[in-house]
N, C-alpha and C positions, 0 to 999 in steps of 0.2 A: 215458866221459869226463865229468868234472863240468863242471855248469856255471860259468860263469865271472860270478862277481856283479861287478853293475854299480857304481860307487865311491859313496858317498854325495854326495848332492846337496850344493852350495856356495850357503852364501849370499852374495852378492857387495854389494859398501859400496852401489852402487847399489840393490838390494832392499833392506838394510837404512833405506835414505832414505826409501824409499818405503812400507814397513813405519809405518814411524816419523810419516809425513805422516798418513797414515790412521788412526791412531792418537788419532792429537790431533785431527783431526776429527770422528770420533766422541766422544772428550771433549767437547770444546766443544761441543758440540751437544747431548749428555746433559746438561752444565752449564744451559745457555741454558733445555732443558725445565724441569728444575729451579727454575731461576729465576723463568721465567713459572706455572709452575704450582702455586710455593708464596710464593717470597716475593712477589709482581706480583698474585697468584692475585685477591685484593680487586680491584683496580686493574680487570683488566680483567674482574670478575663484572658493572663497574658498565657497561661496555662489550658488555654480552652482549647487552642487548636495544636495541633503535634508542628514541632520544631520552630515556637512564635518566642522562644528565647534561647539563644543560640551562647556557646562560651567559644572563643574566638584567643590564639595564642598570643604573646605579645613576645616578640623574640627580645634578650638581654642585651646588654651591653658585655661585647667583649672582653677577657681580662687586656690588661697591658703586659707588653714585652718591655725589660729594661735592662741596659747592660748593669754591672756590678758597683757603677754609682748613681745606678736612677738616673739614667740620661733614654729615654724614649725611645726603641726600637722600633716597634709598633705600636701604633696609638689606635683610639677613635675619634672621629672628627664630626662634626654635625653634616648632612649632606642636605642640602634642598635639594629639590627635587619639586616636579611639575606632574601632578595628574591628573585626570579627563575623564569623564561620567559620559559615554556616548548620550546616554537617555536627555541627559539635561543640554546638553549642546546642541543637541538637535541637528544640523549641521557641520558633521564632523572637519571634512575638508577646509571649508569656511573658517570655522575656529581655529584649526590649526595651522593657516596660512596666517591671521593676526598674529595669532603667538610666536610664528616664524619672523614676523617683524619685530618684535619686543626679546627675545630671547634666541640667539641660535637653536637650531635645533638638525642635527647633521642628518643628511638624507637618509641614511641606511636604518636611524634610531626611528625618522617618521613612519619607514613601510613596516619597520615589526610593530610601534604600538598600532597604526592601525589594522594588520593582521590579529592581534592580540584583542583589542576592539571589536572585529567580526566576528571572533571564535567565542568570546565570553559573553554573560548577558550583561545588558544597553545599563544596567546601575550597577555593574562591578566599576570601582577606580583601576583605571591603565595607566601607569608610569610613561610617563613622554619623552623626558629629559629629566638628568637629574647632575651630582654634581654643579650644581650652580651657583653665584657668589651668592650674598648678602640684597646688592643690589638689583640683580636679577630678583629678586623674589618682589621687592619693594616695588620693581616696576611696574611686576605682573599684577601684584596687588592694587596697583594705581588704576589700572586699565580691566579692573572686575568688570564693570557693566558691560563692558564689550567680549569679553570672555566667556558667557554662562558653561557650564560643568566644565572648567577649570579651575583643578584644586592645588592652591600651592600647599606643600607638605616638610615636613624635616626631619631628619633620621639619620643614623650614627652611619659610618663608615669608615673599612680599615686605612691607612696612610701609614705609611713607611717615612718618616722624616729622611734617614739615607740614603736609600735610594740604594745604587748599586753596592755599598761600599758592606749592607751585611742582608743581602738578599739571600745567599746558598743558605746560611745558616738559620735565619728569621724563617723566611718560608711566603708565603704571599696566600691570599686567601681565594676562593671562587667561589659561581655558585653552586647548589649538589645539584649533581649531574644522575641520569639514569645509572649510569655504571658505580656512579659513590652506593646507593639504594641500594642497587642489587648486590654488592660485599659486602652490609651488613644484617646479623641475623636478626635483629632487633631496633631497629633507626628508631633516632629520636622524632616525638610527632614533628618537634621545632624543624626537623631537614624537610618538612613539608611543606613550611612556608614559602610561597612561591619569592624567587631572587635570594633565599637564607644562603650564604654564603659560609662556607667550611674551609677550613685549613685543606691548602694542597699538595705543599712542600715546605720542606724544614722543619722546626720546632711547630712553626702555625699546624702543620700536619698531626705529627706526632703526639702532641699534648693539646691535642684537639676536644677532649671530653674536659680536662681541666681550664682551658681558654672559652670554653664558649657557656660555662653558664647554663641556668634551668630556669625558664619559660614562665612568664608572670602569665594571667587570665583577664578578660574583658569580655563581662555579659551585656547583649548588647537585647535590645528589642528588634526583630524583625518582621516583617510582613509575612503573610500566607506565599507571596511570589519570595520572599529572600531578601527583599530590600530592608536596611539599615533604620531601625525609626529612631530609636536614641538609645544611650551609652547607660546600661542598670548598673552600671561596677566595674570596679577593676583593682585587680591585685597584684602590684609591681613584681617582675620576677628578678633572681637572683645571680648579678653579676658573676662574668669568670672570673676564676682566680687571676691574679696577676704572677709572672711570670720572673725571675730578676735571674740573669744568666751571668757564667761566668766572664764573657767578655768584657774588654777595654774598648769601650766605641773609638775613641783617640789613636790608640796602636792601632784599629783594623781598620782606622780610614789611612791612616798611615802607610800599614802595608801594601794596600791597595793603590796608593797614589804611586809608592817606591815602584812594587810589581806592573806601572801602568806600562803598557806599548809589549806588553810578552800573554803569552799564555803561562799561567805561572798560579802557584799554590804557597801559601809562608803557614805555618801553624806554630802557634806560641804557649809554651805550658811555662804554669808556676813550677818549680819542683819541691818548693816546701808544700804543696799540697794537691797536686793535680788537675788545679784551675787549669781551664783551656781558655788563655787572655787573648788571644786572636787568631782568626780561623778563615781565611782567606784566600778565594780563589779570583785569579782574574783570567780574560774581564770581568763586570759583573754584570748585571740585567734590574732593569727598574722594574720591581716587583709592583709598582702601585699601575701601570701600563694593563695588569691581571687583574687587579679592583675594577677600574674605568672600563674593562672589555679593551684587551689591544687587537689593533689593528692589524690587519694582513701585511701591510707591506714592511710592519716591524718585527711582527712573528717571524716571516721570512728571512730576516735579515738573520735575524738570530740564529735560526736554524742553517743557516746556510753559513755562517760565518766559521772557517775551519779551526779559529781558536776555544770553539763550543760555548760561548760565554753562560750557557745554562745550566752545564757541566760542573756539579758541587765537586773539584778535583779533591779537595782537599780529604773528603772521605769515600768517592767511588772511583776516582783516579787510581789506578797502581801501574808501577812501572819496575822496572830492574833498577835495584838499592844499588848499583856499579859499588866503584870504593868505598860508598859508606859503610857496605857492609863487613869491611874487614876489621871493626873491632868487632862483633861477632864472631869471626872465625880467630882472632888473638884471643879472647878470651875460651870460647872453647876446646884453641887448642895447650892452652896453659893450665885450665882445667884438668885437661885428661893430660898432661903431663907430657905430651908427644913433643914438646918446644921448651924451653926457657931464655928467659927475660935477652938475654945474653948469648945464645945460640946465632951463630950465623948462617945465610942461608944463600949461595950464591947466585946473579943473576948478569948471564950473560947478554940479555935481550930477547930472549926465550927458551921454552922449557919444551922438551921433544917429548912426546908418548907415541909410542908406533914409529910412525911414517907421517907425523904432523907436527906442526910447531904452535906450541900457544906461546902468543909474542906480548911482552910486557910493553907499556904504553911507551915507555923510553925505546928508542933503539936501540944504543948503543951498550943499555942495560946500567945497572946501577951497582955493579959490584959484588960487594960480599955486603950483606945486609942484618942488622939484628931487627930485633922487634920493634922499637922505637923508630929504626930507622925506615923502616918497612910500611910505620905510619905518616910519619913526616914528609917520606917522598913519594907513598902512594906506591910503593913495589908488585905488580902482578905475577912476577915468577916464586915472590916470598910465600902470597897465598895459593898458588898453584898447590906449593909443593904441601903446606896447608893442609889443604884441598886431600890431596892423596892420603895424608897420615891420618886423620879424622875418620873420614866417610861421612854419607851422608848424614845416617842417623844421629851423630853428634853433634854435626853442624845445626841439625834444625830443632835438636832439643834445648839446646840454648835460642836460636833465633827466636822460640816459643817464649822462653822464660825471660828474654829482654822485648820481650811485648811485641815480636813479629810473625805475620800467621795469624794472628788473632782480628778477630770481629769486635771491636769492643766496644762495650755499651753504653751511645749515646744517644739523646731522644732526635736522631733522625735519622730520615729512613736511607734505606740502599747503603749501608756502612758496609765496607769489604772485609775480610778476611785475610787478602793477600793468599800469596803463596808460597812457604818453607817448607819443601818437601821432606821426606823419606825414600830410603829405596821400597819400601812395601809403597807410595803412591805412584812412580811409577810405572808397578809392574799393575796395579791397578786401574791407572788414568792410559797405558799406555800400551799395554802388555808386554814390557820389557826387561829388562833388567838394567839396575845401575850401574853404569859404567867413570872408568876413573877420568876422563872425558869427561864426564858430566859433572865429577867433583871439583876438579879444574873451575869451571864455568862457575860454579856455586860459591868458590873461593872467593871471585871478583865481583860478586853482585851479580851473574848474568843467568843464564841457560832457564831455567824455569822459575826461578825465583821472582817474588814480584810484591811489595810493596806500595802503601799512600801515604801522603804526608801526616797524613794523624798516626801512623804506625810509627813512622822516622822520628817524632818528635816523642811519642813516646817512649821509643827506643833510646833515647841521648838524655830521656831525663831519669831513667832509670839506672843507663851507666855514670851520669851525672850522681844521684841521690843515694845510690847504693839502694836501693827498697823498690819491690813491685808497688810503684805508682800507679793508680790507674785513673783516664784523663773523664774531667769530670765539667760538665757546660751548666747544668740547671744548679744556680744556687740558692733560692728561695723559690717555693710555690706559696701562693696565697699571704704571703709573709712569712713563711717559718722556712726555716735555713734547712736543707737539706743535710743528712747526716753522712760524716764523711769516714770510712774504718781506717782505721790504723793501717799504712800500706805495711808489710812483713818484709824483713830483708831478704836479696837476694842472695841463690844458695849459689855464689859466687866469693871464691877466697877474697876477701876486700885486699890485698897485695895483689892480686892479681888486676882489680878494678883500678887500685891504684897505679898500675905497672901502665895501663892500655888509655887512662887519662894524661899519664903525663908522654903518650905518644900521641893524643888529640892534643895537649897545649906545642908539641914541637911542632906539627899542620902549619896550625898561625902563627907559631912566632918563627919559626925556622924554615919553616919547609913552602907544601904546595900551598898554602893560604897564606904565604906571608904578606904581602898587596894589602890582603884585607883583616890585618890583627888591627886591633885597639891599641892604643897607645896610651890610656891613662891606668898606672899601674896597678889603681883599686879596683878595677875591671876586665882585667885580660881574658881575651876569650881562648879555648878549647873550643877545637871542630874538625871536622874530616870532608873532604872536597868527596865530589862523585860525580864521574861520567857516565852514563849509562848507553851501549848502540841499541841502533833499532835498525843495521842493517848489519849482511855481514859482506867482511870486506874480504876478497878472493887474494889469492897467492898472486893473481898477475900485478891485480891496485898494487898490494904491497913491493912486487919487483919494482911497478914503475914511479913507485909514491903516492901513496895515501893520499887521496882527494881530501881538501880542507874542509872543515864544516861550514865557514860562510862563502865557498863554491857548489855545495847541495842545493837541490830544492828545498825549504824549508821542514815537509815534514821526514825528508833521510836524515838529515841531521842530529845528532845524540843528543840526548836530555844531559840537561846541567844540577849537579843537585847540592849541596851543603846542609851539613845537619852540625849543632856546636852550643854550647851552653856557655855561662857567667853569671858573676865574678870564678874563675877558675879554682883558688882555694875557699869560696865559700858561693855554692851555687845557685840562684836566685832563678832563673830562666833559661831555659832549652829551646830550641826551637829548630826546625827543618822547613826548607825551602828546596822546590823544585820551578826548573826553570824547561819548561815543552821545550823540546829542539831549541837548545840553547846554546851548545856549541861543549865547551866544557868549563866544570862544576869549578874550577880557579878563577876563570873570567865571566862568568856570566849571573852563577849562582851567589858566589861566596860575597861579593861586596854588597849587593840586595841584604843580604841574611844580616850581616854586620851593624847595615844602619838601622835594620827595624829590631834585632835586638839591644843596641845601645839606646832606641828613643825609648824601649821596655825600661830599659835597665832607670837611665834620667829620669821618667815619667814625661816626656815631651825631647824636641829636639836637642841634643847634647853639647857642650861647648865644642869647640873648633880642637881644641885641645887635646877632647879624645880620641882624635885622628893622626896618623903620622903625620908630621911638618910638611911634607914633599908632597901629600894630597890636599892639604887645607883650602889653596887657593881654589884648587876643581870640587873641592865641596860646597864653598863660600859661593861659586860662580851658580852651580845647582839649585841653592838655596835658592838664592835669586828671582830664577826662570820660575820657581815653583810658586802654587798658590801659599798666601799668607798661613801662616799657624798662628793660630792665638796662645794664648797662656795656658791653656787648659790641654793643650794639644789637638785642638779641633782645626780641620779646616775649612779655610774664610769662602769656600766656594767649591761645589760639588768636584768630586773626582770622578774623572775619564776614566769610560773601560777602555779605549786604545789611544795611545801616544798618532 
């Protein structure tokens, strides 16, 4: 019997699905090898060994500083710059003596790149010399074949177009140092860049995360040793904001020219709105000396020169507010009702407590005095007695609320607070008790009390404005205009504000600033003169006569100070000036203050007109000797930090 065959095997629609899935699986998968292993195959050769593609940061461009008409504080500027591949030069010394013929290169720069050169590996780039012109680079360029591993390069750097005239307040830039690193708890990777330079003072400081921008990337190809083979990519990074402040460049090259040959501070506020239009200390210091790496022998100078030219006075400066501070103590004491307008106060040339004489600056004393008259001539026995009826704690609750005492906030660093005390500070600071002595002192500007010129000025634009002003420098970030609050009036009876200004317009037009009032009637200035010691003077000095101030050594000599606002009935700018051991605040202070609030007032230098007839000619003759002013108010050639 045959056998019986078995029927041929079926393939069923389900095998064939299943057929068919496996199919195309192995395709794709032959596909995909394909892929990677011809067309990818580069791609990931460069992936084959650990760290053969590296990203590498590219630092930004800084933002720009500008004062309040986009005239360039701080810029960037393109830098050449010269750098050196040991490996390819072969001959380091060699090469760098040609280069020393084609390009300066100052001693002290040669021994660090080559220290820098023996410490890194032979294919890092060493920076040689940098700051270089246009044609320095061309030349180097010319004279390649005799140069191998020298790379000329170009790269942004900061510049200060002004130079001294707004260095306190700009700020200057470095590079980060170990100690910048170690104060922060999170550094950006960019301060890792070897030479990344950070803000180190003023604004450049302060608004340092806002001016420096976020780090663009560049993937590069590297060797198993580190070296550079070529550029995979790059991804630009994103500019700092730009910066637009409230300053006038014009006014503060201004006041700085006015202020030259003193140690001396001018600060200028709007009082319709708290702009700080010029902020000025002299001398001043070439912030760009701190870009290029300065020199020993000008670091020194600096530091060693006794009028501190490094010294931002204008916000860490304080000294004794002398008589400016007595509309302070008139309005606190018209406040509490202990005076009126019209009250007289007599003064025989000093006021006795105990067994002591507080002696008013007049000898011979000024009479019977009211309130007006008490501003006008600057009266010390009026505030004595002030002084006594008050006490401290009313004295310094006003001082507070006409903005003295206060730290106030602006983007730079070391801002003072000053000091208006209370008798709780110093039984605190001193373990004492207040005594009527000490309210005496407090009367006149003196004994512990202590003031800067950004205090002064905000203080004169407050009794100017009626309203807690408060002083305002950054006015645009990034382009958008910084928002400014409604300042709230002060809880001062405006009669009484009014009572103690029109004893600031009697100062200059009557009294101790009369020398330096204005003369053109749309402009008359209100202001208060200020002496302030810094020594004290014994009962004998006084038996035998008071030693003059320019018979002192410069630094026993009193500070000279003016603080004063205009147009008088309608108030446009405030402004305080102090003048270091300057003698006193009639002669030394008050005419400075005068001509840099009227070039405020004009927008540039002012007609002859606005000065009294009897000083025109010795203005006209000043003019002269001075560098040019253009139209715009600029001057036609750098300003002196000393006369």
């Amino acid at each position: 019997m045959k056998p019986v065959k078995a029927p041929p095997p079926r393939i069923t629609r389900r095998g064939l699905m299943l057929l068919g899935i496996q199919a195309g699986a192995v395709g794709a998968l032959a596909w995909r090898m394909r892929d990677l292993q011809i067309r990818q195959s580069e791609h990931f050769s460069l992936l084959a060994e650990e760290n053969r593609v590296n990203l590498r940061l590219i630092p930004p461009a800084r933002g720009i500083v500008t004062d309040r008409n986009g005239v360039v504080l701080a810029g960037n500027r393109q830098n050449y710059r010269i750098a050196m591949v040991r490996e390819q030069a072969k001959d380091v010394e060699a090469i760098l003596d040609r280069l020393g013929r084609i390009v300066a290169i100052p001693p002290d720069r040669r021994e660090r790149a080559l220290k820098e050169m023996a410490s890194r590996s032979a294919f890092v780039p060493v920076v040689v010399v940098e700051h270089l012109t246009w044609e320095d680079i061309v030349r180097v360029s010319a004279n390649a074949p005799i140069l191998p591993g020298v790379i000329p390069e170009v790269g942004l750097s900061r510049i200060y177009p002004d130079g001294p005239a707004t260095a306190h307040v700009v700020g200057y830039v470095g590079p980060v140092s170990e100690s910048d690193l170690a104060s922060m708890e999170n550094p950006d990777p960019l301060l890792q860049i070897p030479r990344f330079q950070i803000g180190k003072t003023g604004v450049e400081a302060f608004a340092e995360e806002e001016l420096r921008g976020e780090a663009g990337t560049l993937k590069i190809e590297v060797s198993a040793a580190g070296r550079v083979m070529r550029e995979l990519g790059r991804v630009e990074g994103t500019p700092g904001k730009d910066l637009e402040l409230t300053l006038d460049r014009h006014l503060q090259d201004y006041a700085m020219r006015r202020m030259a040959g003193n140690s001396a501070s001018a600060v200028v506020i709007d009082v319709t709105s708290g702009d700080i239009v010029a902020m000025a200390s002299a001398p001043g210091f070439d912030p760009n000396s701190f870009v290029f790496g300065i020199k020993s022998p000008e670091w020194n100078a600096l530091l060693n020169d006794e009028y501190r030219p490094l010294s931002h006075k204008s916000v860490t400066g304080t000294y004794p507010p002398g008589s400016t501070f007595k509309m302070t103590m008139a309005l606190a004491a018209l406040q509490a009702g202990v005076v009126s307008p019209g009250d007289g106060v007599g003064c025989p040339g000093f006021t006795v407590l105990g067994n002591r004489r507080f002696h008013c600056w007049k000898h011979g004393g000024h009479g019977r005095v009211d309130l007006r008259r008490s501003l006008s001539q600057s009266c010390d026995c009026y505030y004595y007695e002030m002084g006594r009826r008050l006490g401290p704690d009313r004295i310094s609750a006003m001082a507070h609320q006409l903005g003295l005492g206060v730290a106030h906030d602006l983007p730079l660093p070391g801002v003072s607070g000053g000091n208006m005390p209370d008798a709780a500070w110093k039984v605190a600071k001193r373990g004492e008790k207040w005594t009527t002595g000490d309210s005496f002192n407090y009367g006149i500007g003196q004994g512990f009390t202590l003031a800067s010129p950004l205090q002064l000025a905000v203080y004169v634009s407050r009794i100017a404005s009626g309203v807690a002003l408060k002083p305002r420098l950054v006015r645009k970030v990034g382009g958008f205009e910084v928002p400014v609050e409604a300042a709230p009036a002060l809880d001062i009876d405006p009669r009484h504000l009014n009572t103690v200004r029109g004893g600031m317009y009697a100062v200059s037009n009557e009294g101790t600033a009369y020398r330096s009032r204005i003369a053109d009637p749309a402009m008359l200035m209100a202001g208060k003169t200020g002496t302030s010691q810094v020594r004290i003077i014994t009962a004998a000095e006084r038996a035998q006569g008071v030693t003059k101030n320019e018979q002192l050594p410069w630094k026993r000599r009193d500070h000279a100070l003016f603080v004063c606002y205009a147009p008088y009935e309608s108030p446009r700018y405030a402004m305080a000036l102090i003048v270091e051991h300057g003698g006193g605040g009639s002669a030394a202070a008050a005419p400075i203050a005068r001509d840099i609030l009227l070039f405020a007032l004009y927008g540039g230098l002012p007609p002859l007109e606005a000065y009294p007839a009897e000083q025109r000619k010795e203005i006209e003759e000043r003019r002269a000797a001075e560098p040019p002013v253009t139209e715009t108010g600029a001057a036609a050639a750098p300003a002196r930090d000393r006369a």
